[in-house]
N, C-alpha and C positions, 0 to 999 in steps of 0.2 A: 113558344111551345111550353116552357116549362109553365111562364103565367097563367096558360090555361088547365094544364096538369094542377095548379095553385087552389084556382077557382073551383075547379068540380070534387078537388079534398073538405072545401069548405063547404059546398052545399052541401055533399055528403055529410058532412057534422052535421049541420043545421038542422037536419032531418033525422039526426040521432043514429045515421049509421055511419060502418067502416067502411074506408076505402077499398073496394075489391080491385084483382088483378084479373082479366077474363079468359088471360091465356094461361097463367100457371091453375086457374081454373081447369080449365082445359084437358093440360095436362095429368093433373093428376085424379080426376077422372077415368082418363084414359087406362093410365096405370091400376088404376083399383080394378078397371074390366078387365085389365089383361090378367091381374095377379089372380080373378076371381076365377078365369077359364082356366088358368094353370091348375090351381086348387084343383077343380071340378074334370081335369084330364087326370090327373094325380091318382084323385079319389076313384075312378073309373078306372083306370089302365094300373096303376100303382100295384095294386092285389093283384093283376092278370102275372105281373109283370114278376110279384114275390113269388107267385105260384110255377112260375117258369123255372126260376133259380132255385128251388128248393128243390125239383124235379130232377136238372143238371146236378145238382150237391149230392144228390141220391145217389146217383144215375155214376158221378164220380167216385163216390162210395165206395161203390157196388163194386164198379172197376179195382178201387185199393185191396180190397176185404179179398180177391181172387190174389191177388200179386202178395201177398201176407204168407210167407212162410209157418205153418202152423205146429208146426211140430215141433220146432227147437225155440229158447227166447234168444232175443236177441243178444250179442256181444255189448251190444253197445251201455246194456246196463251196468257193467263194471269196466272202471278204465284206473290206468296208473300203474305204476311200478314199487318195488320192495327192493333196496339193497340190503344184500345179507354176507355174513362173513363168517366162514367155518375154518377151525383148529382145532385139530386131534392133539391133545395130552397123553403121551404115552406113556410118561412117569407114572400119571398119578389118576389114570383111564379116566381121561373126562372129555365128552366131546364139549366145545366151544364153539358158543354161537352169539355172534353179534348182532344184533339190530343196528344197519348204521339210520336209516333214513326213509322214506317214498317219496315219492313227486305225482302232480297231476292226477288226485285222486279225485272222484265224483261225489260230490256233497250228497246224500240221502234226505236231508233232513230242508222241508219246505222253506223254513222260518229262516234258513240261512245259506250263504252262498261258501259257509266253510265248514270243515265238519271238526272233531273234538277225537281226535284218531288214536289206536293203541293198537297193537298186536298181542296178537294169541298163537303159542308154540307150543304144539305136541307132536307127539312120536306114535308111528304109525309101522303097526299095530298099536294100538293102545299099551301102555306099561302103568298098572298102576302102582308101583312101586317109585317111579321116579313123578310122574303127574305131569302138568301141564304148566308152560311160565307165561308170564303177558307181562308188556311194558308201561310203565306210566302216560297218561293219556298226557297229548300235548292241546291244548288249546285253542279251536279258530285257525286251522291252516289246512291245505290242501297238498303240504309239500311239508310233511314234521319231519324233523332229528330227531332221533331217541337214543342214540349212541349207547346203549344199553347190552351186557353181556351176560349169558345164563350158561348154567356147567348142566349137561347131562352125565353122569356115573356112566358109562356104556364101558365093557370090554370092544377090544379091535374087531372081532368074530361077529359080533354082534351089530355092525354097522352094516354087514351085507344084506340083511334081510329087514331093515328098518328104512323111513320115509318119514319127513320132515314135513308136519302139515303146518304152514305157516297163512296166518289170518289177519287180513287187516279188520278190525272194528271200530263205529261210531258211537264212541258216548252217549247214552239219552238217560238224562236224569229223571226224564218225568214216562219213559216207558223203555219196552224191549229195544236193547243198543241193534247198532244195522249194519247190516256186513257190508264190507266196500271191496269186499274180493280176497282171493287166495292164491296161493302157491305151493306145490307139493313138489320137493328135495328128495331126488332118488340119493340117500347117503353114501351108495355102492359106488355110483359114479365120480365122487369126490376122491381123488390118490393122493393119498394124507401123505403119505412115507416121499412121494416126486413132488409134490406141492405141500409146503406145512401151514400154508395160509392162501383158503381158496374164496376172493370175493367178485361179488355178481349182482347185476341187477335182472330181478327176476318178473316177469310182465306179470299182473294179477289175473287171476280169471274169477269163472260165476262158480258158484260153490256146489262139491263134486258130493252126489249124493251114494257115500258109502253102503245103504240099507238095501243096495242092486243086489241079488244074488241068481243062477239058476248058468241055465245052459241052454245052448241053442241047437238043433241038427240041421245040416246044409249039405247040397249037392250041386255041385258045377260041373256043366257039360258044356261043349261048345262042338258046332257041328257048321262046317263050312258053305255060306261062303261068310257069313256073318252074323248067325245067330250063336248067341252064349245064354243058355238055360239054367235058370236055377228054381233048384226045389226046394221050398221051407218045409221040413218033414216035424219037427216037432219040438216043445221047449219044457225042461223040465226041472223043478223048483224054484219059480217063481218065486217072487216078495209080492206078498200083498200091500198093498200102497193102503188098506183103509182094516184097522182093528177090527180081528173079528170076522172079518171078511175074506173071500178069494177075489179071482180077476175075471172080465172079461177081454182076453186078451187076442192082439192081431196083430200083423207086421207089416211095417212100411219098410220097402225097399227098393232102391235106388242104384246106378251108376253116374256118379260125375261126369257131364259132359255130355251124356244122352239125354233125350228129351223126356223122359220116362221117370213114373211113379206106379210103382203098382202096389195093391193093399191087400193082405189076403182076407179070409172071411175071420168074421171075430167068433172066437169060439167060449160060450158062459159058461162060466162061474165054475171057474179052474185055472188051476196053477203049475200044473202040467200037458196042456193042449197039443194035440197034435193036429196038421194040415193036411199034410200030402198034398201041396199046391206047386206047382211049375209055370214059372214066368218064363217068357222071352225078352231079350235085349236084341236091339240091332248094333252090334262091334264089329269092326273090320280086322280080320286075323292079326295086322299090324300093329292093332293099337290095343291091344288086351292087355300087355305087358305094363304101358300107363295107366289102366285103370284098374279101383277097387271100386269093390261092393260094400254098402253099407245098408244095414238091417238095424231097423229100430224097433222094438217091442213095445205096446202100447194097453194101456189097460183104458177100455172104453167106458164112458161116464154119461150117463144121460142127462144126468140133471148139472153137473161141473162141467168143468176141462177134463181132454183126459190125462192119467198119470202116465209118466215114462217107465217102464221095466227094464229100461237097458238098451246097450247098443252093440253091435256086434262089427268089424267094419277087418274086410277081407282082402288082402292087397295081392292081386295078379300079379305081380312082378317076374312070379318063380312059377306060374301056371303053366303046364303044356297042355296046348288046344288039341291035344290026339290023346291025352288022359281025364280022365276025371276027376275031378277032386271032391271027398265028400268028409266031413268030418263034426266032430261035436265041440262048438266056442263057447268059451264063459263069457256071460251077460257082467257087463257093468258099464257106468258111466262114464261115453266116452265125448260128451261136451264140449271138453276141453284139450281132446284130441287136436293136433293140426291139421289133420284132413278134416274135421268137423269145420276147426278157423277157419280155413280159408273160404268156404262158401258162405258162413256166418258176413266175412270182410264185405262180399259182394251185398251181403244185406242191407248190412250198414250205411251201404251206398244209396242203396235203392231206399230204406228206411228215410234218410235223410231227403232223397229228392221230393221222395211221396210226401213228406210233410211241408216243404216249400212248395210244391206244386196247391197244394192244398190251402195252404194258410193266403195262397197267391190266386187261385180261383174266388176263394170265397173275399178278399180283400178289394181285389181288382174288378173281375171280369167274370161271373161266375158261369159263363155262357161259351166263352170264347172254346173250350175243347166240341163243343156240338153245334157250332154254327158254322152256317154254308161259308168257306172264303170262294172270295173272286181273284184271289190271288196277288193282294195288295198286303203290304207291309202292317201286322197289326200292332201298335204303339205300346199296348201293354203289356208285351212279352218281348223282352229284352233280348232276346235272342231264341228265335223259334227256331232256326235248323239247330240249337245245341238242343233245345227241349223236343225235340222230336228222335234225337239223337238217342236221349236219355230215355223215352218212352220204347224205341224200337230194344235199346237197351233190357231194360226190366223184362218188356214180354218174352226177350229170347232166353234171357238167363236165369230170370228169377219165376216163371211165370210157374212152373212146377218146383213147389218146396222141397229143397230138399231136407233129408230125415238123421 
């Protein structure tokens, strides 16, 4: 066998050609036709198929942009803590204030995964007689020491009605430095005379826009077996959020817990508007007591976002549903309120799923929330009763933002 494999190599030569093989021939042939139909289903169904997925990406979108809280921003832009230490000087009236440290602070700055951190300390109301101190920046870290100590002159008398606005900022050599959060020190609260050294770590929040000013008028009625009425009657001295300009201003208002958003009409271009509008709530006489009312003031922008005017936020606790309660609140920013936090927390949650869900449709499977199942196990979702779990999630609690 081989002698004659021998013999048909050499007439081949003779004749000036190469030895062919007719089966690897054959095959790769075969192969070229088959690679050639793939192509050719590719180039035909390929476009159908991107025009599909982009549909579904829409279409999931569509769905995120509903479940997006739009009124407040998110928590999650400022994270991290401030430890601080306060001693009253009663010799020589100087309040003391340490900077010991922060931890787990959020880098601003794209270029790097640390930031270049310093604090900023002023007194609130503003004093400009004594001014403002800030720390030396520490370099590249997301957890700096600064062990650093500043004297305020204050008499004792004078701590009751001051406020400790403390700042964390990022270095930026090459533009405007960036806030990484704040903390505001009720001084009043600190018993210098029962504690002579009072230290705490304090959570940062987003930074609280003092330039709120005005007032609100409300009216709570509650009429059995479970409706609680309230009337936005009118809001008077406004901030205009834009130079030069007044507001077009409306109010969004809420109860925790209820399924409810209502907005009243926007009233232009004024800064004392009045409504005379009355919502309804569905509350069960029993449960008034756990809830408050929050009102948020909004100045409408056609062409931007709109500004905030304040927040007004009413706690039932002390309510009787056989009285009325009606009375005039001062507007200010209340963001950083805890009853604000805690629904912000639920955001958080939902903020973070919506963008794995998302990063995981468009990665994986960008079809798999709009196609028909048969009720088989689908592979690329790792666990579909928790993600269904999390979807029933969102809709019920986050599906109307609250304000």
């Amino acid at each position: 066998m081989g002698g004659q494999q021998s013999a048909y190599k050499a007439k081949d030569l003779e004749k000036g050609g190469l030895p062919q093989n007719e089966k690897k021939i054959h095959g790769l042939s075969r192969l070229m036709t088959d690679k050639s139909e793939h192509e050719r289903q590719i180039a035909v169904k390929g476009w159908d198929k991107h025009d599909e997925n982009m549909k579904n990406m829409q279409l999931l979108k569509g769905l995120f942009k509903q479940l997006d809280p739009s009124v407040m921003k998110a928590v999650g832009d400022v994270r991290g803590e401030i430890q601080l230490s306060f001693k009253y000087d009663f010799k020589r009236h100087l309040l003391l204030v340490k900077v010991i440290k922060c931890r787990e602070l959020r880098s601003k700055d794209m270029r790097s995964k640390m930031s270049d951190p310093y604090v900023k300390l002023s007194l609130m109301p503003e004093n400009a007689e004594i001014g403002g101190k800030r720390t030396a920046v520490v370099k590249q870290s997301n957890s700096p020491v600064f062990d650093e100590i500043f004297a305020f002159p204050l008499k004792e008398s004078e701590l009751v009605d001051l406020k400790m606005l403390v700042q964390v900022m990022d270095a930026d050599i090459l533009g405007r430095d960036d806030f990484l959060g704040e903390t505001i020190v009720n001084l009043n609260t600190i018993k210098f005379r029962e504690d002579p050294f009072h230290t705490e770590w304090y959570t940062l929040n987003m930074e609280t826009d003092f330039g709120i000013s005005g007032e609100l008028e409300v009216t709570v009625r509650y009429e059995v077996p479970q409706s609680l009425f309230v009337t936005v009657h009118r809001a008077s001295g406004l901030s205009a959020r834009d130079a030069g300009k007044t507001a077009d201003p409306f109010v969004k208002l809420t109860i925790p817990g209820t399924a409810t958003v209502f907005k009243s009409q926007v009233i232009k271009d004024t800064l004392d508007p009045a409504w005379e509008e009355t919502f309804e709530f569905q509350v069960a006489e029993e449960e008034i007591n756990s809830r408050y009312i929050i009102f948020h003031v909004v100045d409408e922008d056609t062409f931007s976002s709109n500004d905030s005017l304040g927040q007004v936020i009413i706690n039932l606790s002390t309510f009787n549903p056989e009285r009325h309660l009606h009375g005039t609140y001062p507007l200010a920013d209340l963001r950083n309120a805890p009853l604000l936090r805690s629904k912000w927390s639920q955001h958080s949650t939902a903020q973070e799923f919506r963008e794995a869900l998302i990063a995981h449709a468009a990665s994986m499977h960008p079809t798999f929330l709009f196609d028909q199942h048969s009720g088989k196990k689908v592979k690329y979702c790792y666990n579909l009763n928790t993600l269904c779990k999390h979807i029933t999630f969102i809709i019920t609690q986050v599906w109307h933002p609250y304000i």
